[in-house]
C-alpha positions as CSV (number, residue, x, y, z in Angstrom):
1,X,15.8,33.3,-21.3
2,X,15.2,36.3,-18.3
3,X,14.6,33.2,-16.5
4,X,18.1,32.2,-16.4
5,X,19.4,35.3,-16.4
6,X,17.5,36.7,-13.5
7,X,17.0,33.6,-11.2
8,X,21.1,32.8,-10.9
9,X,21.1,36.5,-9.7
10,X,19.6,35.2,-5.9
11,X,22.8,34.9,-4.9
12,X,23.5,38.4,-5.3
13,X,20.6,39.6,-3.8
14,X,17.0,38.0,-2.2
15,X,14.8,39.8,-4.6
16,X,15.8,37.8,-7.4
17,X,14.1,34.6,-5.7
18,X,10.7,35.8,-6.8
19,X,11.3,34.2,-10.4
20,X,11.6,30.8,-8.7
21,X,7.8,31.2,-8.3
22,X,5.9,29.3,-11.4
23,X,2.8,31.7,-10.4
24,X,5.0,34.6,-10.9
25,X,6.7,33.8,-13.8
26,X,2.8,32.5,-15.2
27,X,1.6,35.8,-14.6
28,X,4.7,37.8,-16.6
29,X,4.2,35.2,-19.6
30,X,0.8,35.7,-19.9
31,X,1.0,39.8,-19.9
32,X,3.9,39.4,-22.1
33,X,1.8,37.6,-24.5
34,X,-0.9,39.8,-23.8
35,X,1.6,43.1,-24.9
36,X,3.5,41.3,-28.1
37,X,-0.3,40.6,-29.4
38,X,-1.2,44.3,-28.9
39,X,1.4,46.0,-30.2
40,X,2.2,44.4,-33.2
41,X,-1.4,43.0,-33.8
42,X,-2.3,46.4,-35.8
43,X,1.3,46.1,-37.7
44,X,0.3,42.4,-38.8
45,X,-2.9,43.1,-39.6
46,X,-2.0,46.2,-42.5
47,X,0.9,43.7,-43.8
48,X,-1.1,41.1,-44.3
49,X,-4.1,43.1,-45.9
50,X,-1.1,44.8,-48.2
51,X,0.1,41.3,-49.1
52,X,-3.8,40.5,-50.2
53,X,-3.6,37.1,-47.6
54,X,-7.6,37.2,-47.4
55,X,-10.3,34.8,-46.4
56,X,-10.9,32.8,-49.4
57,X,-15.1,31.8,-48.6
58,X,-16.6,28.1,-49.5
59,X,-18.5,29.2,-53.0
60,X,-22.3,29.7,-53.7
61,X,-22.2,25.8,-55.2
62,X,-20.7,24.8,-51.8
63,X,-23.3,26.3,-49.6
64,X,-25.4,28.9,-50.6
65,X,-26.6,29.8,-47.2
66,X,-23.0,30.4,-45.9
67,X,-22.0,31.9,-48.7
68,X,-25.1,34.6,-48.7
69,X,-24.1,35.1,-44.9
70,X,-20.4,35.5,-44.9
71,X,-20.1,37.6,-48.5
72,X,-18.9,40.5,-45.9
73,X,-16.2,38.3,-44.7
74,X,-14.0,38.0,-48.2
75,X,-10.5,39.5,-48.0
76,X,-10.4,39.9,-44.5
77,X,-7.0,39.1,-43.7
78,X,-6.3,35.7,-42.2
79,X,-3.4,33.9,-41.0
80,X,-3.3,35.9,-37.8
81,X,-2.6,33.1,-35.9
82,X,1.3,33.9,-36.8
83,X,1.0,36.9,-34.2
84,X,-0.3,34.1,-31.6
85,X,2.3,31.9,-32.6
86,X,5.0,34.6,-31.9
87,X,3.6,36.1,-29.0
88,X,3.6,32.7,-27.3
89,X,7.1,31.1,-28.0
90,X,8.4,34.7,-27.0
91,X,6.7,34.4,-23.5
92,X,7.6,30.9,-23.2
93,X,11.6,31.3,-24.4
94,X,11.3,34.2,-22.0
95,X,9.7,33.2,-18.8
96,X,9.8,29.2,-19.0
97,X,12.1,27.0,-17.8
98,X,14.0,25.8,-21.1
99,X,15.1,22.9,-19.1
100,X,12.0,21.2,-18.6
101,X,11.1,18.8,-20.9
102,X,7.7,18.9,-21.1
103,X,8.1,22.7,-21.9
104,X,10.4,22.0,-25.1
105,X,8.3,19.9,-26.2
106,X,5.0,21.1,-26.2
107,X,7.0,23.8,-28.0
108,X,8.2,21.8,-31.1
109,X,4.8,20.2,-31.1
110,X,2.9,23.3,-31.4
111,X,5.3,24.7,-33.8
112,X,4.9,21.3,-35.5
113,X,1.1,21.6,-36.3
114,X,1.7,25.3,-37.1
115,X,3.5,24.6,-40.2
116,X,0.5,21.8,-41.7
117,X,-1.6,24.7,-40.6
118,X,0.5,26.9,-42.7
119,X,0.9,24.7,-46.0
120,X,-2.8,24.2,-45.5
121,X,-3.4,27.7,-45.6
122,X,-0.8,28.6,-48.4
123,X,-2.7,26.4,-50.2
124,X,-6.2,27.6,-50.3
125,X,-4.3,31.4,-50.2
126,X,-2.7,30.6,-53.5
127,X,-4.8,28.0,-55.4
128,X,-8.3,30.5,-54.6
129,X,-10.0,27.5,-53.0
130,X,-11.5,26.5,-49.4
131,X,-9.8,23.4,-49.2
132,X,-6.2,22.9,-48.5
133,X,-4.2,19.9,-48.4
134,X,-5.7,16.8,-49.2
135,X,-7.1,14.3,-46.1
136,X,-4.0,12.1,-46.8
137,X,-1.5,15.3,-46.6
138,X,-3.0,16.9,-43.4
139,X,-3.3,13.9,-41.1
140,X,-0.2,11.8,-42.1
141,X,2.4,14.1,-40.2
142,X,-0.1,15.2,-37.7
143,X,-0.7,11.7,-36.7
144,X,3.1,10.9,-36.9
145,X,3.2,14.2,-34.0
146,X,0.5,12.1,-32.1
147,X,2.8,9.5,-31.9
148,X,5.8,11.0,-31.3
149,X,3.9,12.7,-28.2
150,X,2.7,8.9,-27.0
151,X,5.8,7.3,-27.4
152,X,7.3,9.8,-25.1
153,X,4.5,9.7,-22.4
154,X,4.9,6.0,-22.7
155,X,8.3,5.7,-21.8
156,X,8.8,8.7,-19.4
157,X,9.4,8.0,-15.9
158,X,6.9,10.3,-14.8
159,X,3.8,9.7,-17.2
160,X,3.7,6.0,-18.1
161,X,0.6,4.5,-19.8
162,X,-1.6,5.3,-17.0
163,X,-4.4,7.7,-17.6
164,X,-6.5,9.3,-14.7
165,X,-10.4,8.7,-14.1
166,X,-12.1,11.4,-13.2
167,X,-14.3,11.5,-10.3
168,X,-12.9,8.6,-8.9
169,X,-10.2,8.3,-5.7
170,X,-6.8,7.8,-6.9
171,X,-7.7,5.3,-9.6
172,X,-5.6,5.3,-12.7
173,X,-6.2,3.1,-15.7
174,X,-3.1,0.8,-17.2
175,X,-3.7,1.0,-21.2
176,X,-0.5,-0.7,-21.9
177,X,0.8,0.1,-25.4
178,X,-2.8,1.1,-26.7
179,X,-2.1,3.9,-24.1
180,X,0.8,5.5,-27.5
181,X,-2.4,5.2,-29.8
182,X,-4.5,6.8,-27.4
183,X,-2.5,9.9,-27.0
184,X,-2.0,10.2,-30.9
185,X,-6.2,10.3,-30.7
186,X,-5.8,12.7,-28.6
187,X,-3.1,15.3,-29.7
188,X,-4.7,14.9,-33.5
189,X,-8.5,15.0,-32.4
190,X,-7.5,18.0,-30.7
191,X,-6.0,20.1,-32.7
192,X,-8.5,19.4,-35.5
193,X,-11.5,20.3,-33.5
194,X,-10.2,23.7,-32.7
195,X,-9.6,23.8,-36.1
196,X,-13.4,23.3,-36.8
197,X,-14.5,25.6,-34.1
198,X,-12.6,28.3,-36.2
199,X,-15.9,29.1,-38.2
200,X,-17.1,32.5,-36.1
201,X,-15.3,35.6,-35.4
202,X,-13.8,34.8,-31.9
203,X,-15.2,31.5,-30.9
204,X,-12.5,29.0,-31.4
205,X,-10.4,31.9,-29.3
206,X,-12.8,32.4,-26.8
207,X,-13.1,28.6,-26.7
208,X,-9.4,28.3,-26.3
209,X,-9.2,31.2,-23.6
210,X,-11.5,28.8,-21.5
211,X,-10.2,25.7,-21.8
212,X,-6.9,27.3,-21.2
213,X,-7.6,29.1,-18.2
214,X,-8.9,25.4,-16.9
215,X,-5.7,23.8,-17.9
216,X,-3.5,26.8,-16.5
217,X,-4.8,25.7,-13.0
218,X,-4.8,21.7,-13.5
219,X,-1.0,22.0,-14.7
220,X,-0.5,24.2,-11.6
221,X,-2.0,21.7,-9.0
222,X,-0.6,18.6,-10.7
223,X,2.8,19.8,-10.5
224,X,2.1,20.9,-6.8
225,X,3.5,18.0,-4.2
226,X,1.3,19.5,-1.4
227,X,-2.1,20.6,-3.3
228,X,-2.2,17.3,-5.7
229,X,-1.8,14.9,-2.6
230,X,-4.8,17.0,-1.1
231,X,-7.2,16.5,-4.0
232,X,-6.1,13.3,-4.6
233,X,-4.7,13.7,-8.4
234,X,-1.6,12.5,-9.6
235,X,1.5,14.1,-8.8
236,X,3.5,14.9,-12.2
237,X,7.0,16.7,-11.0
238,X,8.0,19.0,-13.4
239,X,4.5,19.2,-15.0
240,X,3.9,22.5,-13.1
241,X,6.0,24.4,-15.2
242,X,3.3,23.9,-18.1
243,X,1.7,26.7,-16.0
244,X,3.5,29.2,-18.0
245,X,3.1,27.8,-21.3
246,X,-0.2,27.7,-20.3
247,X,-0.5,31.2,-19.6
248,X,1.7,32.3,-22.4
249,X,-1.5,31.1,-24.6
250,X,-4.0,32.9,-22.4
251,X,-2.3,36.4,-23.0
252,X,-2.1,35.0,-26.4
253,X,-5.6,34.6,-27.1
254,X,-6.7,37.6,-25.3
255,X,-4.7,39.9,-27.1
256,X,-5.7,37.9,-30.3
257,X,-9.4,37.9,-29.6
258,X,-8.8,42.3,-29.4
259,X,-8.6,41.7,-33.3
260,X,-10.8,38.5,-34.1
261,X,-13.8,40.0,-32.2
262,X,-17.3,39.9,-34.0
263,X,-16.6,42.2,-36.4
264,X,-13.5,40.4,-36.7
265,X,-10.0,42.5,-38.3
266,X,-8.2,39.4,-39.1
267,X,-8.4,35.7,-38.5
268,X,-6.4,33.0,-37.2
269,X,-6.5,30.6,-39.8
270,X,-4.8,27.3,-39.6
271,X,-1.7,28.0,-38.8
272,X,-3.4,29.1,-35.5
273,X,-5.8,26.8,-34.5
274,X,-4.0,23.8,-35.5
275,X,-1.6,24.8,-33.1
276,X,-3.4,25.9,-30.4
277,X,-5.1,22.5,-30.3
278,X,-2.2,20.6,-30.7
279,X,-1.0,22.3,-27.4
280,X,-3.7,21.8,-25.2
281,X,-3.4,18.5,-26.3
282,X,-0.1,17.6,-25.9
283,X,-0.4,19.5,-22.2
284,X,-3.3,17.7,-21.2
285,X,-1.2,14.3,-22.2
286,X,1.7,16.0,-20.0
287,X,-0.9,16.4,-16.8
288,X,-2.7,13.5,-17.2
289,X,-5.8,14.9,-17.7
290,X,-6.7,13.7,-21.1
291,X,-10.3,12.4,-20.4
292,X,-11.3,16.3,-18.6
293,X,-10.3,17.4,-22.4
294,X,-14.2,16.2,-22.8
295,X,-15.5,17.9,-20.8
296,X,-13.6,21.4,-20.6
297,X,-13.4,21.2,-24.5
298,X,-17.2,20.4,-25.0
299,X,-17.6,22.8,-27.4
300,X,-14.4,21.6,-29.3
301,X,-16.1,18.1,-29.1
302,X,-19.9,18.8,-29.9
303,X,-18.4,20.3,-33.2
304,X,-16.2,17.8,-34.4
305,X,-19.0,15.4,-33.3
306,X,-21.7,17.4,-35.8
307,X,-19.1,16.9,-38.7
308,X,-18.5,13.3,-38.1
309,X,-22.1,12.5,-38.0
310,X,-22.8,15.1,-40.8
311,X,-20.4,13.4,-43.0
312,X,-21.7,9.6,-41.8
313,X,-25.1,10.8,-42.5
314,X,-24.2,12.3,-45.5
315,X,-23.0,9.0,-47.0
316,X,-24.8,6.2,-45.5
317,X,-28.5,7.6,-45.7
318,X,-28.3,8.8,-49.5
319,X,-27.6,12.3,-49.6
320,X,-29.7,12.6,-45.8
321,X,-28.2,15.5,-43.5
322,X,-29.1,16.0,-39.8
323,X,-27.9,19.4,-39.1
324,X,-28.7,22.6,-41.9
325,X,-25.1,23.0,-42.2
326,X,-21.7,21.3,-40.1
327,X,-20.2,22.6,-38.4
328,X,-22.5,23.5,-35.3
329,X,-22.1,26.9,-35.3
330,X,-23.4,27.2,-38.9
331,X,-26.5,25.4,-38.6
332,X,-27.9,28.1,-36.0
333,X,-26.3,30.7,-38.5
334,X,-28.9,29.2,-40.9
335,X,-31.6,28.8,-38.6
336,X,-31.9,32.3,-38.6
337,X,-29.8,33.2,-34.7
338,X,-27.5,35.7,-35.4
339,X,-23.5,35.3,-35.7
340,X,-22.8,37.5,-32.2
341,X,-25.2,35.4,-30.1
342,X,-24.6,32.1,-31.4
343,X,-20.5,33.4,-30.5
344,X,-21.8,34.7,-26.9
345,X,-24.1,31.6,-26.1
346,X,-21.1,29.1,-27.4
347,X,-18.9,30.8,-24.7
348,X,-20.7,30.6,-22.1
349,X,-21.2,27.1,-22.5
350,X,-17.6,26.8,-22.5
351,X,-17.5,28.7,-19.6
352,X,-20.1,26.6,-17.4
353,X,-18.2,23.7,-19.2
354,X,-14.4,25.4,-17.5
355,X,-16.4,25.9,-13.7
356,X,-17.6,22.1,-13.8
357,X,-14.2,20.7,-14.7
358,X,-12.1,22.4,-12.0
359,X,-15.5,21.1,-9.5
360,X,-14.1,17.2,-10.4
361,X,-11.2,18.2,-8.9
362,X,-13.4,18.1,-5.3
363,X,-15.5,15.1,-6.6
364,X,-13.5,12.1,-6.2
């Protein structure tokens, strides 16, 4: 909204032509983000503790080893991914261009998944349980999001059902219509492997502050005419302006991760990471940089992966588990490596995992 109120103002004098800038405008969101999370962090916080919204744990006849090492954790508020939420769509309403597509509609998508996140956690808030909405419940309308998302990449003049290869020269792969399928995989699989990641007090944040970070830059260059000619990805007009939403999550997250820091204050339950997920993935659909979503969002991968095989394990070898506990993160709980340095170590994975993504922008 300042965006359109401020930029018209050129005319009247040449100061007013800074907020044409993207970069600019990127770095208000993010420290308006960063400010909203702060100050009303500590509000949100007491209000949700005096509303008794508290972590409800997976019981001793779930997993006794979880239970034995997160007793502390009971009644800590949760749902603080409500103060991301709101510090986010303020930045972006603020800062963003409201014209641009791709900007409203990673909006309603992330607003979308915030409200299965939030009947998901309602749910387990009100019926004392760790389990929410039913499999059936939770990935009906997300997938039905994933679609909506491929359908308009399909047909949009500037995305198509192309997808870029990384590493390799201007070569882009025609998927046809498996290309709207494909983006549903990815929008869904996203958001629920943040989701899993949530597990740890700050590393599905910290997680998201990387891989954020990486995409902040990759919407930047891809919405660039002169820099994505010079490293040879494609050109996505309009895509740039995902720069700001992108930031608008980074000052998000940081101010967030103030709270949710080992010993976390509150946590973000669903209603934040389905969101956050769903985000990054619709933005990395906008960019066409779906397959670097691998690689950025490792982490986010390698923990969804432990739970699928967990689970496959689980079923088809008799009762037979490979890891101590699924996700990741908890089996090295329960081999004995504390909760801080299995947080630290996780992010500086991700971090390696950020440096080696923006590198394939020089390998092709």
């Amino acid at each position: 909204m300042l965006f359109h109120l401020l930029y018209p103002l050129r005319e009247f004098h040449s100061f007013f032509n800074i907020f044409k800038y993207i970069t600019f405008r990127a770095v208000l969101a993010a420290t308006t983000a960063f400010l909203i999370s702060i100050i009303f962090g500590p509000w949100l916080i007491r209000k949700l503790a005096q509303l008794k919204i508290g972590q409800h744990l997976r019981s001793a006849e779930e997993c006794l080893d979880l239970y034995q090492l997160h007793s502390s954790k009971a009644g800590t508020p949760t749902m603080g991914g409500i103060l991301i939420l709101l510090s986010i769509v303020l930045s972006v309403l603020l800062w963003a261009d409201l014209q641009n597509r791709y900007i409203l509609l990673t909006l309603v998508v992330t607003l979308c998944f915030s409200w299965i996140g939030f009947r998901d956690d309602y749910i387990k808030l009100t019926k004392k349980r760790s389990k929410g909405l039913s499999i059936t419940e939770k990935f009906i309308p997300q997938a039905l999001i994933g679609l909506g998302v491929g359908l308009f990449a399909y047909y949009d003049k500037n995305l198509g059902p192309h997808i870029d290869v990384p590493f390799l020269k201007e070569s882009m792969l025609n998927l046809g219509l498996f290309y709207i399928f494909f983006v549903m995989v990815v929008v869904v699989g996203c958001s629920n492997a943040v989701n899993l990641t949530d597990g740890l007090d700050g590393l599905a944040i910290g997680s998201t502050i990387m891989v954020t970070l990486t995409y902040t830059i990759l919407s930047y260059v891809s919405g660039h005419l002169v820099f994505s000619k010079y490293l040879l990805i494609p050109f996505i007009p309009g895509s740039g302006e995902l720069t700001v939403f992108c930031a608008s999550i980074l000052g998000a997250g940081l101010g967030f991760l103030w709270f949710n820091c080992f010993p976390a204050s509150v946590f973000m339950g669903d209603i934040g990471s389905l969101a956050l997920g769903g985000a990054i993935g619709t933005i990395a659909v906008f960019i066409k940089k779906e397959l670097l979503l691998v690689v950025v969002g490792g982490i986010f991968v390698v923990e969804a992966l432990s739970v699928i095989l967990q689970v496959g394990s689980f079923r088809l070898r008799k009762g037979k588990r490979i890891f101590k506990v699924a996700p990741l993160h908890h089996h090295f709980q329960v081999l004995g490596c504390p909760e801080s340095k299995v947080i630290v170590r996780f992010w500086i994975v991700g971090i390696i995992l950020a440096v080696l993504t923006l590198a394939t922008l020089k390998i092709r």
